[in-house]
C-alpha positions as CSV (number, residue, x, y, z in Angstrom):
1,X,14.6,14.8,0.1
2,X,13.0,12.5,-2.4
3,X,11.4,9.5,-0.2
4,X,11.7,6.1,-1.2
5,X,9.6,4.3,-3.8
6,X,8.0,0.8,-3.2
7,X,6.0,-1.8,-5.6
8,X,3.4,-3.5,-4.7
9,X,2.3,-6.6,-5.8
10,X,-0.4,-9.1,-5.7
11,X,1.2,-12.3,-5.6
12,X,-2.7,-14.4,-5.1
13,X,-3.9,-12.7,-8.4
14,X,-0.8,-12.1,-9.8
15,X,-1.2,-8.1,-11.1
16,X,0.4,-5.3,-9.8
17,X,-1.3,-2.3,-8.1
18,X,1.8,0.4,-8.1
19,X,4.7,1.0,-9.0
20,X,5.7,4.2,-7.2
21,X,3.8,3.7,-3.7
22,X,5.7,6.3,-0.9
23,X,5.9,4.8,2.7
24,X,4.4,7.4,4.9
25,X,6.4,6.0,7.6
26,X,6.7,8.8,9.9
27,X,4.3,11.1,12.1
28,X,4.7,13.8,9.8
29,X,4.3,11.6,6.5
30,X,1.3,10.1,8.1
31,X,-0.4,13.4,8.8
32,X,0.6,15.3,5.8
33,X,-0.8,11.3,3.8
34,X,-2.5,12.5,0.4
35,X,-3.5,16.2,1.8
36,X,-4.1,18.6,-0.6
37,X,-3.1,16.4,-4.0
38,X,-5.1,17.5,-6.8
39,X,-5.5,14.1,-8.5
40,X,-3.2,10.9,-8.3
41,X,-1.1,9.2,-11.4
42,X,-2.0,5.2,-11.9
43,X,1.4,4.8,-9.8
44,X,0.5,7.6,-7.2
45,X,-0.1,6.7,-3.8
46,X,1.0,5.7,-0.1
47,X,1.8,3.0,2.6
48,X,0.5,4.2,6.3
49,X,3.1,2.2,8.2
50,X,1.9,2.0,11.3
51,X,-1.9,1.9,10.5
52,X,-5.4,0.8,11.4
53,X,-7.2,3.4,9.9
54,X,-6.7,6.7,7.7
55,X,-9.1,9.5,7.0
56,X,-9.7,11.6,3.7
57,X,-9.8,15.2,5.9
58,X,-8.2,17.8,3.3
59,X,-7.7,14.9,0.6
60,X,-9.1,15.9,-2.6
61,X,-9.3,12.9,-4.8
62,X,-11.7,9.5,-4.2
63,X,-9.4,6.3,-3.1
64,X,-9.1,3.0,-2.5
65,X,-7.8,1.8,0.6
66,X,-6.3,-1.4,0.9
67,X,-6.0,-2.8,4.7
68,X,-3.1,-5.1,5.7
69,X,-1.9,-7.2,8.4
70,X,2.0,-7.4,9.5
71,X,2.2,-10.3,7.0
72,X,0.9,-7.4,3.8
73,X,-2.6,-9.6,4.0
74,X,-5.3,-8.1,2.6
75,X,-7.3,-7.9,5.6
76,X,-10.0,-5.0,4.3
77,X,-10.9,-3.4,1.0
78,X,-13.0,0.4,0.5
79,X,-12.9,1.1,-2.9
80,X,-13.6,4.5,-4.0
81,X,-13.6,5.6,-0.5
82,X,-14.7,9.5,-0.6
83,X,-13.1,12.7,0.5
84,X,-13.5,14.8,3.8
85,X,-14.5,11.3,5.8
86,X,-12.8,8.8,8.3
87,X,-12.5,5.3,7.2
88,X,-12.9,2.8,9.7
89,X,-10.4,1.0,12.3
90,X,-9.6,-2.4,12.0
91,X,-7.8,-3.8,15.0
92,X,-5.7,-5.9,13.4
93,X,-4.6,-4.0,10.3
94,X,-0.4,-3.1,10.4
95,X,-0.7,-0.8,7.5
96,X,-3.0,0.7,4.9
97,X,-2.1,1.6,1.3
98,X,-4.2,4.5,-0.3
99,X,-4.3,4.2,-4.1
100,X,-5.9,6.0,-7.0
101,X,-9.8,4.8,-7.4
102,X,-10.1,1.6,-9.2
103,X,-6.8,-0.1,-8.4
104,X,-8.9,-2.3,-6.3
105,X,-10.8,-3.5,-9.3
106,X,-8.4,-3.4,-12.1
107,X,-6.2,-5.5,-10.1
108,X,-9.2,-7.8,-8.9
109,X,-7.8,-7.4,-5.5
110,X,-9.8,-9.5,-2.9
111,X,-10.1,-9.9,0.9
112,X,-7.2,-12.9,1.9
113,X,-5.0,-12.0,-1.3
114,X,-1.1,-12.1,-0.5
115,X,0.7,-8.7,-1.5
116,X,4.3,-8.5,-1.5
117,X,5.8,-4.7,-0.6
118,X,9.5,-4.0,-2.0
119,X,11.6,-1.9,-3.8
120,X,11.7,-2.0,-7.8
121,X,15.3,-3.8,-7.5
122,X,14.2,-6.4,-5.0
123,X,11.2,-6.7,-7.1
124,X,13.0,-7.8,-10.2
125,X,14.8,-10.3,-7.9
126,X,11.9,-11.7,-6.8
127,X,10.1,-12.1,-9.8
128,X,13.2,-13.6,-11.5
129,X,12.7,-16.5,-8.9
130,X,16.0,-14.8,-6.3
131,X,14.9,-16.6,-3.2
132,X,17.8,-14.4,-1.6
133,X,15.9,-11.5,-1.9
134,X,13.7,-10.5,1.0
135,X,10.9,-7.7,0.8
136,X,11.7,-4.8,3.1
137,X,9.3,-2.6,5.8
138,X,10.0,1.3,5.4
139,X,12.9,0.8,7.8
140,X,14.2,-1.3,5.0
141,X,14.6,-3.9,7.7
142,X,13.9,-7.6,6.4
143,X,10.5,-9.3,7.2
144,X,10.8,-12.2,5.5
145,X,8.9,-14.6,2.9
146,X,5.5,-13.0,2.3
147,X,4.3,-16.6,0.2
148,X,1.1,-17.6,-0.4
């Protein structure tokens, strides 16, 4: 079964960090994360919904780890965060995104910056100026504007 595919994008800076994150939204989607990848595409990586921290245990490639509170906040940033470690808990993190090394930078992602977490449709939507369209947890359930 193919999961679902979300973009992600920050609205503060105005760049997009993926277009094909996967919602590891599950127990077994949050233990299996990244585990045993050999390396990660530019659109590789995943959402840890519920998160406040992740670890690298059996990952193979560097990441960056993006931190985020239930509003997609950036809360926390470790970029190029190595393998076979634990990264550390923030209390109020909802969710963590592990992307390819350098996503952080290349998207000058910063502490505060607003992300917005939807499929590539609603995406469209959204950027088209839809105010209809709504950006969606992994339950696909509505949380509502994620604005500035």
């Amino acid at each position: 079964m193919e999961r679902r595919k979300y973009c992600v994008y920050n609205c503060s800076r105005e760049s997009f960090l993926s277009l094909g994150v996967t919602a590891a939204d599950t127990s077994f989607a949050r233990l299996k994360g990244l585990i045993g990848r050999l390396r990660l595409r530019s659109d590789d990586g995943i959402w840890v919904v519920p998160s406040s921290g992740v670890h690298t245990l059996g990952v193979l490639v560097p990441l960056d780890l993006i931190y985020l509170d239930e509003k997609y906040k950036v809360i926390h940033l470790l970029e190029y965060f190595p393998t076979f470690r634990i990264a550390p808990l923030r209390i109020r993190a909802a969710s963590v995104l592990e992307l390819p090394p350098h996503t952080i930078y290349s998207s000058q992602t910063e502490i505060g910056d607003q992300l917005l977490i939807c499929s590539a449709e609603e995406m469209e939507s959204r950027l088209h100026g839809d105010s209809a369209a709504q950006a969606v947890s992994p339950a696909d359930e509505p949380v509502g504007e994620t604005g500035a």
